[in-house]
C-alpha positions as CSV (number, residue, x, y, z in Angstrom):
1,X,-14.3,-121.7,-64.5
2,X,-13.1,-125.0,-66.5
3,X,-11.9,-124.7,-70.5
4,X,-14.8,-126.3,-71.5
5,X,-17.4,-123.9,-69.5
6,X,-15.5,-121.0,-71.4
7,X,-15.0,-122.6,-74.9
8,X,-19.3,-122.5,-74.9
9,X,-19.2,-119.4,-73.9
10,X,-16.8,-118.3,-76.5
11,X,-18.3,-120.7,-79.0
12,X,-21.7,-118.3,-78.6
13,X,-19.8,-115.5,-78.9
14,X,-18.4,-116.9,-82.3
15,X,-21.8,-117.7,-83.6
16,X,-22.8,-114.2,-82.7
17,X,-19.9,-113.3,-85.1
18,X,-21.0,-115.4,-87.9
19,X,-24.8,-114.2,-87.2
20,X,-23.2,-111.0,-87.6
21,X,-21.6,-111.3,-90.7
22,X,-24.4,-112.8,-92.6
23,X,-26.8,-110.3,-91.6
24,X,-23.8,-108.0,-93.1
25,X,-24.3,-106.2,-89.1
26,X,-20.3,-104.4,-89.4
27,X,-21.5,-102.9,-86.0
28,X,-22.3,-105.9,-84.5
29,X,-18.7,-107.2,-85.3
30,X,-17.2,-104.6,-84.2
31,X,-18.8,-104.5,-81.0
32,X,-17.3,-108.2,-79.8
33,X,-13.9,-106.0,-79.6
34,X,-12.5,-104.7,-76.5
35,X,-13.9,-101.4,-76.6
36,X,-10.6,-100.3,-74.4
37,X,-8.5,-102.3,-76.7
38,X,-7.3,-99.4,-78.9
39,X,-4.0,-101.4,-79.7
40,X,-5.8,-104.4,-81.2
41,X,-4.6,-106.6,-84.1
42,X,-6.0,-108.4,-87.1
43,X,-4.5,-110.8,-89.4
44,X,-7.0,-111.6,-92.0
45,X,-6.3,-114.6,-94.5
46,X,-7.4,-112.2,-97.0
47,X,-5.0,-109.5,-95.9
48,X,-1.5,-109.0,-96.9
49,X,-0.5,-106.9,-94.0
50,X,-1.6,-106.9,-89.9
51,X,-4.3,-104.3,-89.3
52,X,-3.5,-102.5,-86.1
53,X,-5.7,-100.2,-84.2
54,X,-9.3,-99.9,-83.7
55,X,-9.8,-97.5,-86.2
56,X,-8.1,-99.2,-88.9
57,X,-9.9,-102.5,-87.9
58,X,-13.2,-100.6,-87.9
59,X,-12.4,-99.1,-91.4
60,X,-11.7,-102.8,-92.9
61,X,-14.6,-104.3,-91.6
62,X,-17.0,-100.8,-93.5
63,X,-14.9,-101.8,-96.2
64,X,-15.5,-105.1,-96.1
65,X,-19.4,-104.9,-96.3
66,X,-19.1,-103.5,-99.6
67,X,-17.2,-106.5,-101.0
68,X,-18.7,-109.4,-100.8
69,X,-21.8,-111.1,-98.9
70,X,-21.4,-113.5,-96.4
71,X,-24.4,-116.3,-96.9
72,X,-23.6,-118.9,-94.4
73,X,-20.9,-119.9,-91.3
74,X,-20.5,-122.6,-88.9
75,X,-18.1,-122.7,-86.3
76,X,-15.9,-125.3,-85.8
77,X,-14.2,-127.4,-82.7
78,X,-13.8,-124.2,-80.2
79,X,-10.4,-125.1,-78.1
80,X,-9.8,-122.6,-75.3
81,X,-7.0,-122.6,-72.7
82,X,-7.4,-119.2,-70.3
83,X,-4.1,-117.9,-68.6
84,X,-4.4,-115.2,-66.0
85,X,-7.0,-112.4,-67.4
86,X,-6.8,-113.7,-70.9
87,X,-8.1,-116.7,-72.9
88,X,-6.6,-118.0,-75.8
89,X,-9.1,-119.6,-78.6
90,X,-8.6,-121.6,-81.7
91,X,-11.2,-122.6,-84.2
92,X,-12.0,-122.9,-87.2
93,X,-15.1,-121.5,-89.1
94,X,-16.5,-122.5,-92.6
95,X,-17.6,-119.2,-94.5
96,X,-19.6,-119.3,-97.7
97,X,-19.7,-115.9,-99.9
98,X,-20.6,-113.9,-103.1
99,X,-18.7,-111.6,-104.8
100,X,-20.2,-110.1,-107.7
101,X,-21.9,-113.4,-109.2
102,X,-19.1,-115.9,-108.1
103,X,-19.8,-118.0,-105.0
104,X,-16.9,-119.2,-102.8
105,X,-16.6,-121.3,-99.9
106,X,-13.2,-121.9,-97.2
107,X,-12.3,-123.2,-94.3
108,X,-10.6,-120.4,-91.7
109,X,-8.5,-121.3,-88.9
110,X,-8.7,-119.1,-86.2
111,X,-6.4,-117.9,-83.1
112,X,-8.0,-115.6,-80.8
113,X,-6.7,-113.6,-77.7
114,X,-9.0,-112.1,-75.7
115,X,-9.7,-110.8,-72.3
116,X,-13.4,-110.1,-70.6
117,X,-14.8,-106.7,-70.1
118,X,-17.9,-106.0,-68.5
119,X,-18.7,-109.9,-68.1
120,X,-18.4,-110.9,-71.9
121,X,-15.3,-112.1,-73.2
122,X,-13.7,-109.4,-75.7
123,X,-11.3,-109.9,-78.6
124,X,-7.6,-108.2,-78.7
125,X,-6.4,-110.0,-81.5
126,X,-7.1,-112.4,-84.1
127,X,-5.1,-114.1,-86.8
128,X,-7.3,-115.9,-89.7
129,X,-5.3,-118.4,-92.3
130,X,-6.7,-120.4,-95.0
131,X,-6.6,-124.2,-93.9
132,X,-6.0,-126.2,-96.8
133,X,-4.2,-129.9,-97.3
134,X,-1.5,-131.1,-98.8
135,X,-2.4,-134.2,-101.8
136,X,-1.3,-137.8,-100.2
């Protein structure tokens, strides 16, 4: 299977994500982690410290549902290079939100490890950062 065959599929699986998050479906995001992946890692843009573990992961994202609402998401450019079992991905993904009455918009970079299980690619770890640029 080329790159570009499994940046499509991972660039579905990334618009499942967003499709997730708008409908504010924590379970659905959840569920695109490797359910054998008890070790996995999160590095949110938002987060000051690495979340490790699947339990601490799923706390965040219950916890996250009661902060803000996502109202829209497109993916970006979906770059994937696979090496033996795993496939690393980088994107980006354009999030709009409320919290409270204030609406926000930002641009996420994305790096994502992942591996497949049961025939659908699965993430291990993910590490988020704001992209922003620098004035001329």
């Amino acid at each position: 299977m080329s790159h570009e065959d499994i940046a499509t599929q991972f660039r579905a699986l990334l618009e499942r994500y967003v499709a997730a998050f708008i409908a504010g479906d924590m379970d659905s995001v959840k569920a695109l982690w490797d359910p054998d992946a008890t070790d996995r890692t999160y590095i949110g843009a938002e987060v000051e410290r690495p979340i490790f573990g699947a339990p601490d992961l799923d706390a965040y994202y219950d916890e996250l549902a009661t902060l803000f609402v996502v109202t829209k998401g497109r993916v970006g450019d979906v770059v994937v290079r696979k090496v033996g079992g795993l496939a690393y991905v980088v994107t980006s993904i354009d999030w709009a939100f409320t919290m409270g009455t204030q609406e926000f918009t930002t641009r996420i970079r994305a790096s994502i490890l992942s591996r497949k299980r049961d025939g659908e690619w699965r993430f291990l770890h993910a590490h988020e950062s704001i992209q922003w640029k620098l004035a001329s």
